[in-house]
C-alpha positions in Angstrom: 6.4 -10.1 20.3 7.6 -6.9 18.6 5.9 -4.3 17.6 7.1 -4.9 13.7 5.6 -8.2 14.3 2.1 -7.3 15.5 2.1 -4.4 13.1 2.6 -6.8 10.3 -0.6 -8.9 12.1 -2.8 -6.2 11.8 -2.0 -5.2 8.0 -2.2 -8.9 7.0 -5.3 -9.3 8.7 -6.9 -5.4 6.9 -6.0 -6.7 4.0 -7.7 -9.8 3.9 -10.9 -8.5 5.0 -10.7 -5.8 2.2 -10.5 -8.5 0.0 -13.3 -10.0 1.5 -15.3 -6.6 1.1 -13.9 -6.3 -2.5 -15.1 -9.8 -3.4 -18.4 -9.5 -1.6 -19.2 -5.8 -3.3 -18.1 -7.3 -7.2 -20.0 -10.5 -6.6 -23.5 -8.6 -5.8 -22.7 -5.9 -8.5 -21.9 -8.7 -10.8 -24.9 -11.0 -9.7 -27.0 -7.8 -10.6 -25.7 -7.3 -14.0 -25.3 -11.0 -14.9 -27.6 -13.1 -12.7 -25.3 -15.7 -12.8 -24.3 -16.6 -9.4 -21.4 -18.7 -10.4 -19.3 -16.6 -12.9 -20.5 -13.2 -10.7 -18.6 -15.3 -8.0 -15.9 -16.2 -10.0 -14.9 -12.3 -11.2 -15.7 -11.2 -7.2 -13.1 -14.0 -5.8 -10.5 -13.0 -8.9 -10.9 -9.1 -7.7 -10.0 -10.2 -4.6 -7.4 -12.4 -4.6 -5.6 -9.6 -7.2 -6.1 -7.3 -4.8 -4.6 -9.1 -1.7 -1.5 -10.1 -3.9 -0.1 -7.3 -4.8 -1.4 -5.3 -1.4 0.5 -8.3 0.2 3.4 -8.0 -2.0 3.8 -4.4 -1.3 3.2 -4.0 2.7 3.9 -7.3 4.1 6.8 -9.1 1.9 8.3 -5.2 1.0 8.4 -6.5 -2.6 7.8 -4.2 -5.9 5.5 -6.6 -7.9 4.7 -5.8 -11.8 2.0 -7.4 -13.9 5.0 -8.6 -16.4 
């Protein structure tokens, strides 16, 4: 494998578990100031899937990504 290759590995795999911590941190912040499990859930998992997108977007795919 090349080195562009694994290095792409590694990012992918930083970024999804920043998204995890991203998700896991809104959801309990959320579930604090809510007490709804679902909806704090719901925010948590749309903060991180944002975040992996355009973090995605930018290092892996090399793409400029706007909210238009």
């Amino acid at each position: 494998m090349s080195l562009l290759i694994i290095r792409e590995f590694i990012t992918y795999g930083l970024i999804g578990i920043l998204n995890t911590l991203i998700h896991f941190i809104c959801f309990l912040l959320l579930l604090e100031i809510i007490k709804y499990q679902t909806i704090a859930n719901f925010f948590g998992f749309m903060a991180g899937l944002i975040f992996s997108f355009f973090m995605n977007a930018k290092y892996i795919f090399k793409q400029d990504v706007s909210v238009i």
